[in-house]
GUVOVO-967454 format. One record per atom (N, C-alpha, C, CB): residue number from 1; residue in one letter; atom name; x, y, z. Coordinates in Angstrom, 3 decimals, padded with zeros to 6 digits. Each point is the difference from the previous one (the first is absolute). Glycine has a CB too. Example, Ala and Ser with C-alpha at 12.3 -4.5 7.8 and 13.67 -1.06 7.14 Angstrom:
// GUVOVO-967454
@k->1, r->A, a->N, x->013.190, y->-005.690, z->007.800
@k->1, r->A, a->CA, x->-000.890, y->001.190, z->000.000
@k->1, r->A, a->C, x->000.900, y->001.200, z->000.000
@k->1, r->A, a->CB, x->-001.892, y->-001.173, z->001.246
@k->2, r->S, a->N, x->001.542, y->002.223, z->-001.966
@k->2, r->S, a->CA, x->000.820, y->001.190, z->000.060
@k->2, r->S, a->C, x->-000.770, y->001.090, z->000.730
@k->2, r->S, a->CB, x->001.184, y->-000.628, z->-002.145
// end
This chain:
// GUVOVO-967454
@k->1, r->X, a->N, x->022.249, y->-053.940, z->042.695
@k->1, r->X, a->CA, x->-000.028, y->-000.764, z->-001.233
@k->1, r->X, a->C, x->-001.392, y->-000.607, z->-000.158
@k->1, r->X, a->CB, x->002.496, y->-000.497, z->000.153
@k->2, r->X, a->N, x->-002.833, y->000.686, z->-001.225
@k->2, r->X, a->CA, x->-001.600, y->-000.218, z->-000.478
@k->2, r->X, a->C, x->000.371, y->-001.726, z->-000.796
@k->2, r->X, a->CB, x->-001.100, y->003.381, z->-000.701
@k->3, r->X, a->N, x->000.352, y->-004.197, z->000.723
@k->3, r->X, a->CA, x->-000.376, y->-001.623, z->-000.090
@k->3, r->X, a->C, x->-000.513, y->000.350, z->-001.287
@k->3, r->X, a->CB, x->-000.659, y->-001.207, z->002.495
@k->4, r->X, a->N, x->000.792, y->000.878, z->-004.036
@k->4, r->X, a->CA, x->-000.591, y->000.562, z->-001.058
@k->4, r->X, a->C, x->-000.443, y->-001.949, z->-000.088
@k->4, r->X, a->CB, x->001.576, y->003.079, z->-001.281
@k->5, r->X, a->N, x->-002.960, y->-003.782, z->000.891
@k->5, r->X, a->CA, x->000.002, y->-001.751, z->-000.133
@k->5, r->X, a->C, x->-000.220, y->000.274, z->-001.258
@k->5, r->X, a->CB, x->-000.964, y->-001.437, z->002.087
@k->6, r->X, a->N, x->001.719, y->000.444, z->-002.698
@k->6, r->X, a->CA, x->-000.374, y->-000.340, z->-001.266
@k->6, r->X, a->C, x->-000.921, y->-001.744, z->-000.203
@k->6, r->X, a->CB, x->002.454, y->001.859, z->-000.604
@k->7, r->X, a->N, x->-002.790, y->-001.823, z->-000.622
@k->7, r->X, a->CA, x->-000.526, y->-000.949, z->000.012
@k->7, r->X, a->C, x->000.400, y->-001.573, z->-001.104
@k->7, r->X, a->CB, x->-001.537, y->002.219, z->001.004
@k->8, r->X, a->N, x->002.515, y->-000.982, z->-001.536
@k->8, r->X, a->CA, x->000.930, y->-001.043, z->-001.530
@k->8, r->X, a->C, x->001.612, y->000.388, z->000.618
@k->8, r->X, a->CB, x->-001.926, y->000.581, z->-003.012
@k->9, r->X, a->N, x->002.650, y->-001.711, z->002.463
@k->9, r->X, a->CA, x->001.342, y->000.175, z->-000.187
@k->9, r->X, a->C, x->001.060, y->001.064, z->000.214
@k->9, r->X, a->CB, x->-001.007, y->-001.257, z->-001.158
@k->10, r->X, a->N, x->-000.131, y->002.226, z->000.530
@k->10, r->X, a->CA, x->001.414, y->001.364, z->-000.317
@k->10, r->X, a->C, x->-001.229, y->000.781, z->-000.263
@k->10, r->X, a->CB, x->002.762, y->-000.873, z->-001.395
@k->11, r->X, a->N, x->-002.264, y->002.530, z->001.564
@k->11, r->X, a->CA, x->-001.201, y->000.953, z->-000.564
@k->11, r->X, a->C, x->001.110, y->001.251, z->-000.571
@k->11, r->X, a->CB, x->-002.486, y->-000.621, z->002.052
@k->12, r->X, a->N, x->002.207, y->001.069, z->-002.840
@k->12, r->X, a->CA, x->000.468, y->000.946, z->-000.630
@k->12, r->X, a->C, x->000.607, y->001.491, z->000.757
@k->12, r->X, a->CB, x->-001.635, y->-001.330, z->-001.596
@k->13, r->X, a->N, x->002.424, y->001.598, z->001.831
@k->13, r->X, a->CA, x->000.520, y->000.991, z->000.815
@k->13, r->X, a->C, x->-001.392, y->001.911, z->-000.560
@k->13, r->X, a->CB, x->003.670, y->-001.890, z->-000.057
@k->14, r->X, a->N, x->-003.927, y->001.670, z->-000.804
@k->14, r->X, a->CA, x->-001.008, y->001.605, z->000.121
@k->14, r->X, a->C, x->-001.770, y->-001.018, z->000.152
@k->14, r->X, a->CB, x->001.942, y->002.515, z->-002.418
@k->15, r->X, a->N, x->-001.883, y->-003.822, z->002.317
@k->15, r->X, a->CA, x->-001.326, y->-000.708, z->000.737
@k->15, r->X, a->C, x->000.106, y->000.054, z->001.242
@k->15, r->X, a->CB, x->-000.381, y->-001.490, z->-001.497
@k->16, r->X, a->N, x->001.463, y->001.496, z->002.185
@k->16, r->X, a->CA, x->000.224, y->000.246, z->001.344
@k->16, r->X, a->C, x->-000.384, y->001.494, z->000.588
@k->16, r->X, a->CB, x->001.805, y->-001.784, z->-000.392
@k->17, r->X, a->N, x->-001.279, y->002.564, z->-000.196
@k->17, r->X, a->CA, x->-000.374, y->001.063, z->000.772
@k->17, r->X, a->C, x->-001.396, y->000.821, z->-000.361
@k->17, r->X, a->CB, x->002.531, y->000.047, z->000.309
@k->18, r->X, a->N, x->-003.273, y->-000.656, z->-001.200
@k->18, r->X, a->CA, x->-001.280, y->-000.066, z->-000.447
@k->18, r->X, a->C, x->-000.750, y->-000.465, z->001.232
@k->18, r->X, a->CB, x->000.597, y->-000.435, z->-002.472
@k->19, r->X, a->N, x->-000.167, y->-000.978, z->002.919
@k->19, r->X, a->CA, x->-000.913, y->-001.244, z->000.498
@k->19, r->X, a->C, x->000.553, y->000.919, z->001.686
@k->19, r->X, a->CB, x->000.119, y->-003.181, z->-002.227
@k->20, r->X, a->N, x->000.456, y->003.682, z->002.983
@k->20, r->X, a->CA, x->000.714, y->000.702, z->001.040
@k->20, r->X, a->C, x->-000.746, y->001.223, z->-000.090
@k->20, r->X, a->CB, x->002.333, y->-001.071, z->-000.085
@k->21, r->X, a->N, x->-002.778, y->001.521, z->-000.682
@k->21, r->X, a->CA, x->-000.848, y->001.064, z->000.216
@k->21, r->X, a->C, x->001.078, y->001.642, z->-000.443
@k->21, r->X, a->CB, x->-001.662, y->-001.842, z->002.286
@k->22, r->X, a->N, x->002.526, y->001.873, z->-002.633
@k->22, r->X, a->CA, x->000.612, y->000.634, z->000.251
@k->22, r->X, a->C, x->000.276, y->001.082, z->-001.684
@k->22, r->X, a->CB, x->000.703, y->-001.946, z->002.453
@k->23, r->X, a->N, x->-001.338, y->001.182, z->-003.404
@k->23, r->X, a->CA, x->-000.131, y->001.055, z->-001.405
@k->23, r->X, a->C, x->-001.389, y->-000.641, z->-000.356
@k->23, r->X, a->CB, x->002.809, y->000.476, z->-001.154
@k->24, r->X, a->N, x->-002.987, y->000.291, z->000.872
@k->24, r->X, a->CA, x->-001.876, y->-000.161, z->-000.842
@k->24, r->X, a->C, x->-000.153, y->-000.733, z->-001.197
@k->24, r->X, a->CB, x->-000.582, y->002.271, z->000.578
@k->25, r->X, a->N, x->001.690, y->-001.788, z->-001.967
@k->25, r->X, a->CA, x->-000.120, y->-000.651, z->-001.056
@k->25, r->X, a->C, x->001.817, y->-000.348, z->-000.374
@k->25, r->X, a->CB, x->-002.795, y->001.312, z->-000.738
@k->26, r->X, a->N, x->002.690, y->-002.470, z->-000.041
@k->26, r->X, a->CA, x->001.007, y->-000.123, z->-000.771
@k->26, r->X, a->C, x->000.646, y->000.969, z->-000.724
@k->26, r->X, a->CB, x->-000.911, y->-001.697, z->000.063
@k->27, r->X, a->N, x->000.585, y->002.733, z->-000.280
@k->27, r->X, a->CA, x->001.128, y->000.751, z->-000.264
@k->27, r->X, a->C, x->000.180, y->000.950, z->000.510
@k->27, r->X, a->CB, x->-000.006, y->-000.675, z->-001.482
@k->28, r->X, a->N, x->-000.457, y->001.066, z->003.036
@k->28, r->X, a->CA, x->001.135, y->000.008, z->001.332
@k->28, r->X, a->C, x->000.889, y->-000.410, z->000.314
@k->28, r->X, a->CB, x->-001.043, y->000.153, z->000.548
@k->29, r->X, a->N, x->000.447, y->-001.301, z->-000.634
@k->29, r->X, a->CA, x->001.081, y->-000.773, z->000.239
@k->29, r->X, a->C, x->001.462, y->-000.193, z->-000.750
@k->29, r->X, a->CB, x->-002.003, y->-000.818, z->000.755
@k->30, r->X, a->N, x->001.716, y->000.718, z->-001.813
@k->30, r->X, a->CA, x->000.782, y->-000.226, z->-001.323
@k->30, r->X, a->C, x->000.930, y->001.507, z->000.502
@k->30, r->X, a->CB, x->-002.085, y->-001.504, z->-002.334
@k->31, r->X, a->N, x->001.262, y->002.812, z->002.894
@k->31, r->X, a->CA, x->000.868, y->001.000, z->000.027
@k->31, r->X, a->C, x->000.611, y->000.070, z->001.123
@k->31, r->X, a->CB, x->-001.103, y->001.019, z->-001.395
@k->32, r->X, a->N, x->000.788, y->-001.634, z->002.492
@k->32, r->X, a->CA, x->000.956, y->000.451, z->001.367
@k->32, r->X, a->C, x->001.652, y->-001.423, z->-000.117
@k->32, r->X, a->CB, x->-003.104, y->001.067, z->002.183
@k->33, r->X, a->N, x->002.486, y->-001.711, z->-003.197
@k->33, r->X, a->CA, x->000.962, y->-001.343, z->000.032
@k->33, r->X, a->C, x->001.372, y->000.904, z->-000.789
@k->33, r->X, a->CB, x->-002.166, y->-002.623, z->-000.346
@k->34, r->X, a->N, x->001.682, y->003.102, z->-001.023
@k->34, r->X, a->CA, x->000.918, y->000.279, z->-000.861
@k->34, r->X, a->C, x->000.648, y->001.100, z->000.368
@k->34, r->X, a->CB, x->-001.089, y->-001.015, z->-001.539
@k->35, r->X, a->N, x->000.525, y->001.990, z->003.114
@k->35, r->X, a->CA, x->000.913, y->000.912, z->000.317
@k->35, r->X, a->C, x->000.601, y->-000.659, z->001.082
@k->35, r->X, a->CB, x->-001.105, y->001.999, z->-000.816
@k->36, r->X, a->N, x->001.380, y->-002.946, z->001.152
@k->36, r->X, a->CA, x->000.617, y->-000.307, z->001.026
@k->36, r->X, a->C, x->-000.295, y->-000.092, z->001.426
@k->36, r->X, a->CB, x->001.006, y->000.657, z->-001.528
@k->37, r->X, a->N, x->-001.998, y->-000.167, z->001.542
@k->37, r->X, a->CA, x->-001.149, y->000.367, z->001.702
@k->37, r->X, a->C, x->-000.169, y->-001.809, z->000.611
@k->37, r->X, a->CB, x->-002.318, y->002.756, z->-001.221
@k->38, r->X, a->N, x->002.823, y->-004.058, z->000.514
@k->38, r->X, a->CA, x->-000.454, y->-000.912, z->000.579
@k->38, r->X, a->C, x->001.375, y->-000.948, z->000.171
@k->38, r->X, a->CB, x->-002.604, y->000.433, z->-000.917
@k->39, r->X, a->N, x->002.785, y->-001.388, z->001.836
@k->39, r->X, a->CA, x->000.719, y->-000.806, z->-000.086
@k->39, r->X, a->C, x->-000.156, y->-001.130, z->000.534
@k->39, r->X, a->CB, x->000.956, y->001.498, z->-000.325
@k->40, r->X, a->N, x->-000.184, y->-002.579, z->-000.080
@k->40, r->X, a->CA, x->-000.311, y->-001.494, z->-000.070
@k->40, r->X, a->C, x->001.265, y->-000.731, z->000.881
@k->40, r->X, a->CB, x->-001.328, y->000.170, z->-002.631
@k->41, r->X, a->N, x->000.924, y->-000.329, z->003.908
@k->41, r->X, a->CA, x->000.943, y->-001.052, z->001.061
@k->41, r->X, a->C, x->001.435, y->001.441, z->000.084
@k->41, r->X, a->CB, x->-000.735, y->-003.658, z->-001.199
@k->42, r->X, a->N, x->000.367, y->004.896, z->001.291
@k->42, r->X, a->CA, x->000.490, y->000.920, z->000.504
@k->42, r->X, a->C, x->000.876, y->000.468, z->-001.163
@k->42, r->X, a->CB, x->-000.310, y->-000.789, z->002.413
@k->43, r->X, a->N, x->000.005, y->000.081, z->-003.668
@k->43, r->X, a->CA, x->001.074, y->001.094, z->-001.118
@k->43, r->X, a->C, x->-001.148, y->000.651, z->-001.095
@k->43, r->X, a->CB, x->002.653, y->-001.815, z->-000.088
@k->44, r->X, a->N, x->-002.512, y->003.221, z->-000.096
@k->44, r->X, a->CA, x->-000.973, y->000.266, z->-001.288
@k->44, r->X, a->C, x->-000.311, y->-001.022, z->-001.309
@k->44, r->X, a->CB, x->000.897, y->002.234, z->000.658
@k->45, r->X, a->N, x->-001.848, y->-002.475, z->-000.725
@k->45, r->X, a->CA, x->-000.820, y->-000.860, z->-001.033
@k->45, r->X, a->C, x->-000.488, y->001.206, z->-001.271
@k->45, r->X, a->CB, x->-001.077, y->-002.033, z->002.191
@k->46, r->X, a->N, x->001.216, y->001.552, z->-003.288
@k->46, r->X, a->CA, x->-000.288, y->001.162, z->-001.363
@k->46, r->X, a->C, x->-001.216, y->-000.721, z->-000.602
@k->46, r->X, a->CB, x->002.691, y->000.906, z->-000.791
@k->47, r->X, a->N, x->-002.684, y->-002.568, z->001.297
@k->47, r->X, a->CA, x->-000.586, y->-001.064, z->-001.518
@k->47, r->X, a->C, x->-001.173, y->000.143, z->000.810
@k->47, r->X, a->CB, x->001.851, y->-002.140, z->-001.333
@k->48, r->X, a->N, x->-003.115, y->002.516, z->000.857
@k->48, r->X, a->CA, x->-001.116, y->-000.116, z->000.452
@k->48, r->X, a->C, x->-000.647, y->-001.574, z->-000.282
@k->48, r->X, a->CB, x->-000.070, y->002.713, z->-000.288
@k->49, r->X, a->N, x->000.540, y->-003.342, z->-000.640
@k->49, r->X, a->CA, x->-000.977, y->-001.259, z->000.167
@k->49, r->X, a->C, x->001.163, y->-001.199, z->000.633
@k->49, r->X, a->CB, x->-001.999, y->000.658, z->-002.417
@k->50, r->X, a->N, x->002.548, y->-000.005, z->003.384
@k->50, r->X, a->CA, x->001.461, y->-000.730, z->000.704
@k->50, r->X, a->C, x->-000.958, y->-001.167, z->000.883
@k->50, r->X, a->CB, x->002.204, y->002.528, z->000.440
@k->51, r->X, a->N, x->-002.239, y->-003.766, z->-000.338
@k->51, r->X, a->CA, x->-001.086, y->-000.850, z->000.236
@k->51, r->X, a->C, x->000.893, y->-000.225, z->001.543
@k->51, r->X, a->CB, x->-001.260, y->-001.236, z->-002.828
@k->52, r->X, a->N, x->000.261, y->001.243, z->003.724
@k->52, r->X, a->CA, x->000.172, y->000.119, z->001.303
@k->52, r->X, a->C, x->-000.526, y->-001.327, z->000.778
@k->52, r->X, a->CB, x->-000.154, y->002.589, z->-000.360
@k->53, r->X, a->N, x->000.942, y->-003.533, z->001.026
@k->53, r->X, a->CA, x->-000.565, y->-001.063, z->000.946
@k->53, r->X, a->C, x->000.406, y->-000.034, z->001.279
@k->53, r->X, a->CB, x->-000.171, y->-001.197, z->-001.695
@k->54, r->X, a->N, x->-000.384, y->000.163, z->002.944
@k->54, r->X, a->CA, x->-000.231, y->000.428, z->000.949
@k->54, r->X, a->C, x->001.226, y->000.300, z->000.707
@k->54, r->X, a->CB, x->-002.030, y->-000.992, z->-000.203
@k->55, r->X, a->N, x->002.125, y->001.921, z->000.901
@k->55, r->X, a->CA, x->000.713, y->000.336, z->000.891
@k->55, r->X, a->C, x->000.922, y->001.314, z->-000.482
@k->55, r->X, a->CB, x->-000.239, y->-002.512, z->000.885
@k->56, r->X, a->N, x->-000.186, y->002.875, z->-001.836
@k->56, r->X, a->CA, x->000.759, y->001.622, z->-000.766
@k->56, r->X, a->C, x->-000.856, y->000.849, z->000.750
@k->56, r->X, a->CB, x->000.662, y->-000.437, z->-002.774
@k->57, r->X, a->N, x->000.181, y->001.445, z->002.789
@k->57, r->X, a->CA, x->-000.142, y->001.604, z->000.828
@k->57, r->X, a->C, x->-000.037, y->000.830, z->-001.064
@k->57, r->X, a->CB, x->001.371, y->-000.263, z->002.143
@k->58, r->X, a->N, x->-002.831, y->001.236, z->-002.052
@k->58, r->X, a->CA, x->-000.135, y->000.702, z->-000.991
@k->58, r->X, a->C, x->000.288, y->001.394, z->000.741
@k->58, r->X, a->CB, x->-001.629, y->-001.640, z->-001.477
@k->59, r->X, a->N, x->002.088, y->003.028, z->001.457
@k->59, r->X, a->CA, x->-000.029, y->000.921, z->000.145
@k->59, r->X, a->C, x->-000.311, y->001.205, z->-000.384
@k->59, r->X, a->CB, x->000.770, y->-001.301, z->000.529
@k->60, r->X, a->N, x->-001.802, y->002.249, z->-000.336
@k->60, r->X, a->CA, x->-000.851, y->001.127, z->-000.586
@k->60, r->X, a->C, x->-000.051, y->000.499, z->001.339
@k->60, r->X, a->CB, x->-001.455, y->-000.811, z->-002.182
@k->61, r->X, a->N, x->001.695, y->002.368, z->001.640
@k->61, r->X, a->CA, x->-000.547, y->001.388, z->001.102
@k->61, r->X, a->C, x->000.527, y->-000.623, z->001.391
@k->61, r->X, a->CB, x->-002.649, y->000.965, z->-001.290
@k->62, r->X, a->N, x->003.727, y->-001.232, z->001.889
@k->62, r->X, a->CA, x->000.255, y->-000.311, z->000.788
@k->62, r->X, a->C, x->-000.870, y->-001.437, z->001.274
@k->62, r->X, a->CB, x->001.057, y->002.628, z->-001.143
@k->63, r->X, a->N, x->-001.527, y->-003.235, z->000.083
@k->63, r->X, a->CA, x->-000.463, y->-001.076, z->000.586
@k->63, r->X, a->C, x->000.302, y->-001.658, z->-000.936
@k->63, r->X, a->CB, x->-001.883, y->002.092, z->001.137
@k->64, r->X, a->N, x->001.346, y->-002.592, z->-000.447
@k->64, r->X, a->CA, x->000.924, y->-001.365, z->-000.721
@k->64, r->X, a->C, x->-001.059, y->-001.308, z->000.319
@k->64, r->X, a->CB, x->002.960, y->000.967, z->000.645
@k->65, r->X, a->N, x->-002.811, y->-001.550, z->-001.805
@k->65, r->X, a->CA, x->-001.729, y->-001.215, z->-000.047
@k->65, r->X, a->C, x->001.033, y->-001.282, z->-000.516
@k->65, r->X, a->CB, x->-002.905, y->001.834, z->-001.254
@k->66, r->X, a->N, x->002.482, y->-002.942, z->002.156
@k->66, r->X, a->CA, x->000.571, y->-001.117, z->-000.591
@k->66, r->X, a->C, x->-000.848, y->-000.983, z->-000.286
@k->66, r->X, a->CB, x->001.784, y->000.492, z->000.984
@k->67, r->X, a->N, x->-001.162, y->-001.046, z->-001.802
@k->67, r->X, a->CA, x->-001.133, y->-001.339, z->-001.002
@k->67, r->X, a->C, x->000.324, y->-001.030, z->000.756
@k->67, r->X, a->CB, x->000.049, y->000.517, z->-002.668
@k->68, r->X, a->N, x->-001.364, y->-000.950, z->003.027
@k->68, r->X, a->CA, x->-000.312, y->-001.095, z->000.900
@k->68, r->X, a->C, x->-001.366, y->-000.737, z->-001.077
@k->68, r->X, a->CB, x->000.854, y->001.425, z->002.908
@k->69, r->X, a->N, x->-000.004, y->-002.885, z->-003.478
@k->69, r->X, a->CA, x->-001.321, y->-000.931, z->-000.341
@k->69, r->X, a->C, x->-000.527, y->-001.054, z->000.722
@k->69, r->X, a->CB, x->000.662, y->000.436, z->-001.831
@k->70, r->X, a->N, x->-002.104, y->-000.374, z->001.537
@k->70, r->X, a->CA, x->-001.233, y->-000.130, z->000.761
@k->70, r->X, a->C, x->-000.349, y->-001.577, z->-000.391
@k->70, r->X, a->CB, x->-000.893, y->002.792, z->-000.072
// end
């Protein structure tokens, strides 16, 4: 499990996997969300601007990043 820090409140679930390194642009992102390839505290997530705070489990490609604020 990868430590993703934020630095505000909450960050946007496709800012997350932007800021994780893990899609290049927003609408990668926007596309691996809306097929289902990601999920949120272990159930598929669809809402890409699903606002994420600390201690949620994000899941992509078989790895998993949690929000930890800084």
């Amino acid at each position: 499990m990868v430590n993703v820090e934020i630095h505000t409140p909450f960050i946007r679930l496709d800012d997350l996997l932007k800021l994780a390194g893990e899609v290049a642009t927003g609408g990668h992102a926007k596309y691996v969300i809306q097929n289902g390839e990601v999920t949120l505290n272990g159930e598929p997530c669809l809402m890409r601007g699903k606002k994420l705070h600390e201690g949620d489990i994000v899941g992509f490609e078989g790895r998993q990043f949690k929000v930890v604020e800084k």
